[in-house]
N, C-alpha and C positions, 0 to 999 in steps of 0.2 A: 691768520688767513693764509689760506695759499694764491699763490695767481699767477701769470703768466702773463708778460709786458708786451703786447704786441706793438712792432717796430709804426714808426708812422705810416699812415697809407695814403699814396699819391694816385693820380688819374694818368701820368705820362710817365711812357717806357721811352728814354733815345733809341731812333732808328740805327739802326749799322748793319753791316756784312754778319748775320751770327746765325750761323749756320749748322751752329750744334746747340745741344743742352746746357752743356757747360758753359760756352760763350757767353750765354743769355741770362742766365741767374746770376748770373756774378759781373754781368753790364749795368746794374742798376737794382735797387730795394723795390722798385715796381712792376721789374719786367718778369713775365713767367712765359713757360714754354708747353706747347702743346705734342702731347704725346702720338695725337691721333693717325693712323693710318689713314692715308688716303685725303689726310686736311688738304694738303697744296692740290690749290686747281692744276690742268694741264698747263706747263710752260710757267708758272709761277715759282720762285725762288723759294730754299727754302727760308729766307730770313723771316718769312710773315708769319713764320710758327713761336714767335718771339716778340709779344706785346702785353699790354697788360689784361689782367686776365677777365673786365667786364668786355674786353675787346675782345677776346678770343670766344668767349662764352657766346658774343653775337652772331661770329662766324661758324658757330656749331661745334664748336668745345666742349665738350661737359665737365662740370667738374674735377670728375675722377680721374680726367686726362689730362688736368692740367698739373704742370710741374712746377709748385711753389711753395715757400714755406709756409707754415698754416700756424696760427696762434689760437687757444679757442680757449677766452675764459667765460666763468658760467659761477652764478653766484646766487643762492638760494636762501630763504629765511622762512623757519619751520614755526610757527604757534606753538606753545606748552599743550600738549593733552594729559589727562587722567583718567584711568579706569578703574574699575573696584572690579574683586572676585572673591569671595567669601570658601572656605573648606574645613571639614573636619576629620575626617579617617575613612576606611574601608568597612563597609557594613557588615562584616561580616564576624566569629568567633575567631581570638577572645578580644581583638579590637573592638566589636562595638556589641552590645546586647541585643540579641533577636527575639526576643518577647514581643510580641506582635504588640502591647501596652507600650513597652519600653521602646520599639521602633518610633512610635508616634511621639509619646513623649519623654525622652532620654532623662531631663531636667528631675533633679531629686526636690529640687523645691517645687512644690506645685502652685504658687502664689508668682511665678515670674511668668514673661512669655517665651515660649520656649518651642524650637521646629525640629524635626525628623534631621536625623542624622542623614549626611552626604559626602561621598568623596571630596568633587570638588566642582564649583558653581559659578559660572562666569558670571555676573551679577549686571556691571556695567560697560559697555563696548566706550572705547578712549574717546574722550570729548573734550572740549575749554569752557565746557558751562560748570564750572565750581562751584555752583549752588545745586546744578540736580547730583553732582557727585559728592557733598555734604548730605542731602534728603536720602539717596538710594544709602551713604553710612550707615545714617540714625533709625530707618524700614528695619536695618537685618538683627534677627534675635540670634539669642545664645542657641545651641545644640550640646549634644554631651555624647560620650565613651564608656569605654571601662577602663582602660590602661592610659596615663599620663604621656606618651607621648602622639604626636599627631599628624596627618598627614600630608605635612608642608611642601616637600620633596614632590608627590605627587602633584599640587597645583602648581608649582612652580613649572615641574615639567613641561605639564598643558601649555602653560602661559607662554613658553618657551617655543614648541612645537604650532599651538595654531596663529600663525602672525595672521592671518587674515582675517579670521575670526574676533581676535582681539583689537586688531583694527591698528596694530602697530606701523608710524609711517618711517618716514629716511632722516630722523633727529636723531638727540640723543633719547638712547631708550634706557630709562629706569626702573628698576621691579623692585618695591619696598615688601617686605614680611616681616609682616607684624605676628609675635608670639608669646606668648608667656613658657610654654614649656618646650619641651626636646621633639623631636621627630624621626620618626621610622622612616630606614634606609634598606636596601638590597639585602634579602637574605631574611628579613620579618617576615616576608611574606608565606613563607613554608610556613608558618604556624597556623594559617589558615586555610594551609593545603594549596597554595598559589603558585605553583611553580615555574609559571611560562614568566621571565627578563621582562622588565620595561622597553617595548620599542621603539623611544624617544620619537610617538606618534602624535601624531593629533585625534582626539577619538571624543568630542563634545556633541550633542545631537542637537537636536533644533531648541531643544529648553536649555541649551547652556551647559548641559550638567556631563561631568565624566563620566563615560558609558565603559568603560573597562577597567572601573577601580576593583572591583571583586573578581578579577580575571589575569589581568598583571600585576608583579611585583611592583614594590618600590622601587622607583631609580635609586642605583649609586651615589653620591655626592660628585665623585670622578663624570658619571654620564651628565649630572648637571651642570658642572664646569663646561664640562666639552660644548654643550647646547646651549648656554647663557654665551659663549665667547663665538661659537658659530652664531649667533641670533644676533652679536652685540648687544647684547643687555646685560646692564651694569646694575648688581644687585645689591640691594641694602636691610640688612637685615638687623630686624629691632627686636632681639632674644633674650633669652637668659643668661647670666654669667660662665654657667657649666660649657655653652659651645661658642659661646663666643671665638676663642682662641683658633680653635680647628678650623672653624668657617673661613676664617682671614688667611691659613696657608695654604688649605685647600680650592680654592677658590678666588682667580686672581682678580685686579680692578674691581675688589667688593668691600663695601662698608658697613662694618658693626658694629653694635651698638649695644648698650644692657640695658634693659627692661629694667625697671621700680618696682615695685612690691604691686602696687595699682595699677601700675601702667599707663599716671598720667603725664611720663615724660617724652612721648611716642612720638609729639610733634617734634620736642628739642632735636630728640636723636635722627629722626631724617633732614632736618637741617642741618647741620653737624655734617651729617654722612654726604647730604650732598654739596656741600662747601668743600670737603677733603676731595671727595672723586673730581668735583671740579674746577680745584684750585689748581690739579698739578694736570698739564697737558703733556702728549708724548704723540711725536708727530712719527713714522714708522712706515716703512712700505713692505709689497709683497718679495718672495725670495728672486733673487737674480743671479745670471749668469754669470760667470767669472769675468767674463769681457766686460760687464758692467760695472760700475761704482757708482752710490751715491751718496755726498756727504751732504749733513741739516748745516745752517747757521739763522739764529733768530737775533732779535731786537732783543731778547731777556737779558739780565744779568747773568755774565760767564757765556751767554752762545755766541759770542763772538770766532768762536773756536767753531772749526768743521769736527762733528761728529756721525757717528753713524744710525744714532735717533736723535732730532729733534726734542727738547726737554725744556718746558718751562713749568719752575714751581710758586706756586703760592703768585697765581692769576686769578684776581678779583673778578666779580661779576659785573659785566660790561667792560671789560679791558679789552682791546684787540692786540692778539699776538698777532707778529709777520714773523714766518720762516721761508728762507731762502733755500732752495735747493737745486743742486746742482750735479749735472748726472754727465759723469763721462766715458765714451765709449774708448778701450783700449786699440781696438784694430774695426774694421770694417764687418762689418755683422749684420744679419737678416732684421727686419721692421721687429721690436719685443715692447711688451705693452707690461703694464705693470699699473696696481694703484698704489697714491700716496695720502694717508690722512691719518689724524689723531685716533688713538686707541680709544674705544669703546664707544666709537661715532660711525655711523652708517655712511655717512658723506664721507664721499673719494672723488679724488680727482684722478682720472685715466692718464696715465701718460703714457705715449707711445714713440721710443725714440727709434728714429731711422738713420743711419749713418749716411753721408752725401760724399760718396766715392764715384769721382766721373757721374754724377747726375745721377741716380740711379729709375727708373724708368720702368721695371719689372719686365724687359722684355724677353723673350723666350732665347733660350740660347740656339738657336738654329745657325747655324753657319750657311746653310742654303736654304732662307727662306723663301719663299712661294710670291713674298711682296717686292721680293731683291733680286729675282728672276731666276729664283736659285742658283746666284753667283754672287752670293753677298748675305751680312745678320743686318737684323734691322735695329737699332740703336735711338732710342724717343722718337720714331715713327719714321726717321731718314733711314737712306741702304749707302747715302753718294761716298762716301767717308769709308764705306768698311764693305768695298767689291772686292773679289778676289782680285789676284792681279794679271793683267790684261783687259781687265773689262773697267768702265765709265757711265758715268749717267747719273743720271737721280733713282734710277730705279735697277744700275750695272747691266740695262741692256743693252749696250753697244763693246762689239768686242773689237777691241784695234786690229786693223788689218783682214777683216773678215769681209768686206765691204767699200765699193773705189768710192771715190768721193760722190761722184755725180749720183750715183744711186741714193746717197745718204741726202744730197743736198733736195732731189725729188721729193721724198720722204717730210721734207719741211713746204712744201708749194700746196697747195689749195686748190685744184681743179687743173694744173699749169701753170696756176696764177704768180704772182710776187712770194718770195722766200718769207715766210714768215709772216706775210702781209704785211711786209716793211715795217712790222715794228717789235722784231726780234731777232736775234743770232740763232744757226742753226748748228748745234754741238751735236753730233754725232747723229744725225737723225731726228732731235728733238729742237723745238726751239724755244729759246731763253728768253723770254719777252721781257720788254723795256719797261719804263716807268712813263705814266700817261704825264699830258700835261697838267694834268692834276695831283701827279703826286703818288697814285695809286698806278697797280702797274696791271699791263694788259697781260690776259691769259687765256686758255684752251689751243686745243693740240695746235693751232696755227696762229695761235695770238689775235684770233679774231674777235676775243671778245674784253668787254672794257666797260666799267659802272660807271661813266659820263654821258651817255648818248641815248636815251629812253625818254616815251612823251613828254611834254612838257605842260603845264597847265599853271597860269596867270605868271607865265616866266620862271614859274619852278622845277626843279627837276622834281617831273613824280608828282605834282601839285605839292611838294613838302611832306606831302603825308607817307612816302614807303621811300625807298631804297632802290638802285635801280642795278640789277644784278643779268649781267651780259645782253643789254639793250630791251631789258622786260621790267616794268615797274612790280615791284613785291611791295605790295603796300601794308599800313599800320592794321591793326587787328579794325580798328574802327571805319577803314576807308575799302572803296573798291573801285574798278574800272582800269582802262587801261595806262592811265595816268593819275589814277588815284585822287581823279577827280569827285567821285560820288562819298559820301558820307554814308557811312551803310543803314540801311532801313527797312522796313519792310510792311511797313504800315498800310502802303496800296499792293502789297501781295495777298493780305489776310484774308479769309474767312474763315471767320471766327475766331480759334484757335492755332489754326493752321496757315499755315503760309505756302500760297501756291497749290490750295487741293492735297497737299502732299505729292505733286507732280512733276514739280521743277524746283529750280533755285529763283532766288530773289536775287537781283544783279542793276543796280544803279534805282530801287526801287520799283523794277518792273519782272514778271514773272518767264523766265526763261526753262518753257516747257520742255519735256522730255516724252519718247513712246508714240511719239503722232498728238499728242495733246494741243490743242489751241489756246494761243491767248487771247483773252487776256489773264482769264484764273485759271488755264490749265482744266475747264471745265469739260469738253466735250473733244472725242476724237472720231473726229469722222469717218476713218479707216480701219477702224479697231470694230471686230466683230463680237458677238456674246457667247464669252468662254463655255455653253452651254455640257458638251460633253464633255470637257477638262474637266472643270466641276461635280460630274456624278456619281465618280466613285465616294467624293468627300459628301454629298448630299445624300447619299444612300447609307453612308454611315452615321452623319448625326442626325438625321431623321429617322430612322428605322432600324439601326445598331446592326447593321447587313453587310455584305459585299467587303472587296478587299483589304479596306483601311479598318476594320472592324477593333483590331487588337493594338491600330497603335492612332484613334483618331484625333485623338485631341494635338497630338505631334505632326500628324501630316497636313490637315487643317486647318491651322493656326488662324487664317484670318477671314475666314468664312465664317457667315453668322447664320443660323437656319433657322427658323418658326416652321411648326407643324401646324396648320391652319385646315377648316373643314368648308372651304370655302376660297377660293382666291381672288382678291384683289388686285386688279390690274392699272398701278399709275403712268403716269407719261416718261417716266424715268425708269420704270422697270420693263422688263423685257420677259416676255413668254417662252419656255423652253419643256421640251417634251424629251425624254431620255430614256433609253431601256436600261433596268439596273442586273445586276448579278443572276436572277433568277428571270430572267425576261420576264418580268413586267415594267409596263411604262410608268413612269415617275413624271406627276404636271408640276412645276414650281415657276416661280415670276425670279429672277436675278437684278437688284438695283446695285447700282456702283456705288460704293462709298468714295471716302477721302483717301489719296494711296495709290499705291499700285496691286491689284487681284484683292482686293476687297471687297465685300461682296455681304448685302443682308439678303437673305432667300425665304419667300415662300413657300412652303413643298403642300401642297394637297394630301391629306393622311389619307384619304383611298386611291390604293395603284390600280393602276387597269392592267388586268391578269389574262391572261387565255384561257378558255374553259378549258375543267380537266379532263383527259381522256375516260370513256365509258368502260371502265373496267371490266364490268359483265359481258357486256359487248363482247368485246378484245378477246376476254378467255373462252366465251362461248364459242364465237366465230373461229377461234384458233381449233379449239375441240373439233370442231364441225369441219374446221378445211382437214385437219388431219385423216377422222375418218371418211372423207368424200376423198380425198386422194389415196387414201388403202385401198378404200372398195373399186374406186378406178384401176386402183391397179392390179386389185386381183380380175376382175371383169376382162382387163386386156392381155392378163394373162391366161384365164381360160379361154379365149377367144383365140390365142394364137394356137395354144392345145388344139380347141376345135378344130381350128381351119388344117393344121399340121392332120391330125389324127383323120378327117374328110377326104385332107387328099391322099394319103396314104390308102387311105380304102376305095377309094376312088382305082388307083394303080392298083391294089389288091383284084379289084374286081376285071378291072383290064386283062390285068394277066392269067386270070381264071378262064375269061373266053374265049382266050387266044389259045388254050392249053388243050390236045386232044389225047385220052385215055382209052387204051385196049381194057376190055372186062377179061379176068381172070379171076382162078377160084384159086386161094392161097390154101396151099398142101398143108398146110400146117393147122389148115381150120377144121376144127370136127364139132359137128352138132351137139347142141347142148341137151338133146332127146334123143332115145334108142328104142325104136319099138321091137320087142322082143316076142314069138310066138312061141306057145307050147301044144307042143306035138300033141298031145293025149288030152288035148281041153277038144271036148267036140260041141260041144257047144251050147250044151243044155246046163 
């Protein structure tokens, strides 16, 4: 066994001045320190970061911030399981006969029973019922080959590869192979033309069965090492005398065994083999740092001596080993994890050693952080210890001499009032408040606040039941009110299922509505109008898959409920609402309130009232019609102005005609278009 002794654990830390990390873990085995920024109220000391650590976790510590040492043992007990898985070779030439007869039945006797040759078959998934993994035994028949050796290597792989599948848990893991002959390794596989490496895969299909024996090689021996010691699985193998030898160099933490002529010594030999693997234990961790060392020392004979494995041999079944181990760090070194536990066992114990150089605290190396006023590192969650120099404080905001007294001493008054409210010193601007008469010390920027003076109910503080944290009761998860008088309830809030409508809180068993709701259930609000048009984009789409929310309704909508009804119902609780939707038409639906806030089951009337469509014949005809009534008007007004232009024009044409007087002359240059010409010697007969 391994374990780790955790120191006693007490309920009380002594109080004292301890004002660092260091101070405080090493004031007592109980006291831890809290790392938190921002833990100390205003004016509060920091010694209160230093108590024990159910006390600090009250005050809002978390875990991860508390500074303490931590012991964590953890101790499990696994049930024996067993699985079966049945294999015979690679189906294919010259490993196994492909005769479509000889595939079915490989077997030369024909009087046994006998099943189709297969790579490899996972038969039975790991169990503790040893009677159904004796009956699924005695079910499986022989199969057959051609060539004497067969294909172990491959199942074994599998076995190795799918741990889930075979149902492997966190014990020790055993794989027995049982065989009578030799088995094909790496490099057989070219003779059936196989060339693609075993890829140390998992490849079983929903029947169990190896689905890439006729695709990949044989693994190596060397790849089954590797993957039995990565898998931790300790293998035992029940063979023949020829491999015996090889098996045991090749292949480390394995036991073998030699098969009989029959084969009926197969139970002796794995009990045998697992008496050797687990008579000798070897306790061993993972590789470490030079900083590190760890030496084993056990209860065995001879471990009295620190060595570097852990070794106990010839451990009976049901003996308990204890080893001691002891891990020391050379110099101060970063948090380094490692596990420790016996070879060819899944169980480890994590160890993680952290050196405790000045407390260590993970805090950032800032030399100006941001919490220190950027004059000062912050050290497990204080700056007072580590301000540059010149400057003071809890947090190195006061720098000496930058400020006369009186200014600083304001800085500690309360409206004018009393320094500190007289119940604290004022160091540089801040004030240091006292210890109350209880013990507990007052705190906030002026020490006005203090966990003694909050309601009080049957003389308790708080009625008993909360805490009373700066004159306000914070009471138990179970109580409420302002004195933590009311036991919480809600029995007169309900209906139904709900408490308060979904409208309000429940608060000393009475319903403290919210939204304008009235009590006493938060049932009706008088001043609340009916969200009818907020509503109608969401009613327009789950009613009739229309309008803006169309593409994303079921998201914007969430708690609106709609019915398409061909008729509407009007109760005393629902309310009539008329809405234009997306294409103007009106949409009629009824809106009732559920429980909640915008909750809503709706009515919609599945006929909207539409506006009739426009007369389209109409529209196009009358448009035809005005266009040509305003052409022909305008040629009309345009020959009308011609006319009247061209009237008066003739009008002044004729004017100036009668005004005009002309002399007759005959133009010299006119000669008749007739000449009568006489002949002398025509006398006229």
């Amino acid at each position: 066994s391994l374990s780790l002794r955790p120191a006693n654990s007490g309920k009380v830390c002594s109080k004292g001045a301890f004002n660092s990390c260091a101070e405080c873990i090493v004031s007592g085995p109980n006291c831890a320190w809290c790392k938190k920024l921002n833990f100390t109220k205003t004016g509060e000391q920091e010694a209160v970061r230093c108590d024990t650590q159910e006390n600090l976790k009250t005050r809002g510590c978390s875990e991860t911030e508390i500074i303490s040492p931590k012991n964590i043992q953890q101790a499990t007990q696994k049930k024996p399981l067993t699985r079966f898985g049945s294999f015979v070779d690679k189906t294919v030439l010259p490993f196994t006969n492909t005769n479509k007869e000889k595939l079915k039945w490989p077997c030369q006797d024909q009087n046994v029973q006998c099943q189709p040759p297969f790579g490899y078959k996972h038969v039975l998934s790991l169990t503790s019922e040893h009677q159904k993994f004796n009956d699924m035994v005695s079910k499986q028949f022989i199969s057959g080959n051609l060539d004497s050796p067969e294909g172990g290597l491959d199942a074994m792989m599998q076995v190795s590869a799918c741990e889930g599948r075979i149902g492997w848990g966190n014990s020790t893991r055993l794989l027995v192979l049982a065989t009578d002959d030799g088995f094909h390794m790496a490099g057989d596989g070219k003779l059936a033309a196989i060339l693609d490496p075993n890829d140390e895969k998992c490849h079983l299909d929903r029947e169990n069965l190896y689905t890439k024996s006729n695709l990949l090689d044989y693994p190596s021996v060397g790849q089954l090492a590797m993957m039995l010691d990565k898998s931790n699985i300790q293998p035992i193998f029940a063979v023949t005398e020829n491999v015996k030898s090889e098996l045991q160099k090749m292949i480390p933490k394995s036991a073998v065994g030699v098969l009989s002529g029959n084969s009926d010594n197969v139970v002796k030999l794995i009990k045998d083999a697992y008496s050797s693997l687990s008579s000798s234990v070897i306790v061993t961790h993972d590789t470490l740092p030079d900083t590190l060392s760890v030496a084993y020392k056990s209860n065995c004979p001879g471990g009295d001596k620190p060595g570097e494995e852990g070794i106990c041999d010839k451990v009976g079944i049901g003996q308990e080993v204890t080893f001691y181990v002891q891990v020391t760090a050379k110099e101060c070194i970063k948090p380094v994890s490692f596990n420790v536990g016996p070879r060819g066992f899944t169980e480890k114990m994590r160890v993680t050693v952290t050196t405790r150089c000045e407390c260590e605290c993970d805090d950032p190396p800032m030399k100006d952080n941001p919490h220190c006023n950027g004059k000062g590192q912050v050290k497990c969650g204080t700056c007072r210890y580590d301000c540059e120099e010149g400057y003071l404080g809890q947090r190195c905001k006061c720098s000496a001499g930058q400020r006369d007294e009186e200014q600083l001493r304001r800085e500690c008054r309360k409206d004018n009032g009393t320094e500190c409210e007289g119940r604290g010193d004022c160091v540089c601007g801040v004030c240091q408040c006292h210890e109350t008469e209880g013990g507990k010390t007052y705190y906030g920027t002026h020490c006005e606040c203090d966990d003694e003076h909050c309601h009080k109910y049957k003389s308790l503080l708080c009625g008993g039941n909360g805490r009373c944290r700066c004159g306000k009761c914070e009471c138990n998860p179970e109580y409420e009110g302002n004195a933590c008088h009311c036991k919480k309830s809600n029995e007169q809030c309900k209906t139904g299922q709900t408490v308060c409508n979904g409208r309000g809180t429940c608060q000393c068993d009475q319903c403290q509505c919210s939204r304008g709701y009235k009590e006493p259930m938060c049932l009706t609000c008088p001043g609340c109008t009916v969200p009818c048009q907020k509503f109608g984009n969401c009613i327009e789409c789950l009613a009739f898959a229309e309008g803006p929310f169309q593409k994303n309704c079921s998201q914007a909508c969430p708690t609106t409920k709609v019915k398409v009804v061909d008729r509407l119902t009007l109760s005393t609780e629902a309310k009539k609402c008329e809405v234009k939707d997306s294409k103007n038409c009106w949409m009629d639906f009824t809106m009732e309130e559920l429980q909640g806030f915008d909750n809503y089951s709706v009515e919609v009337l599945r006929e909207q009232r539409c506006p009739e469509p426009p007369n389209i014949v109409a529209i196009v005809a009358g448009s035809v019609a005005g266009v040509a009534l305003i052409g022909l008007l305008i040629l009309l007004i345009i020959k009308a102005l011609i006319y009247i232009k061209d009237a008066k024009e003739w009008k002044n044409f004729q004017n100036e005609k009668k005004k005009s007087k002309w002399t007759n002359a005959d133009n010299p240059l006119f000669k008749e278009a007739t000449t009568t010409v006489a002949n002398p010697t025509f006398s006229g007969e």
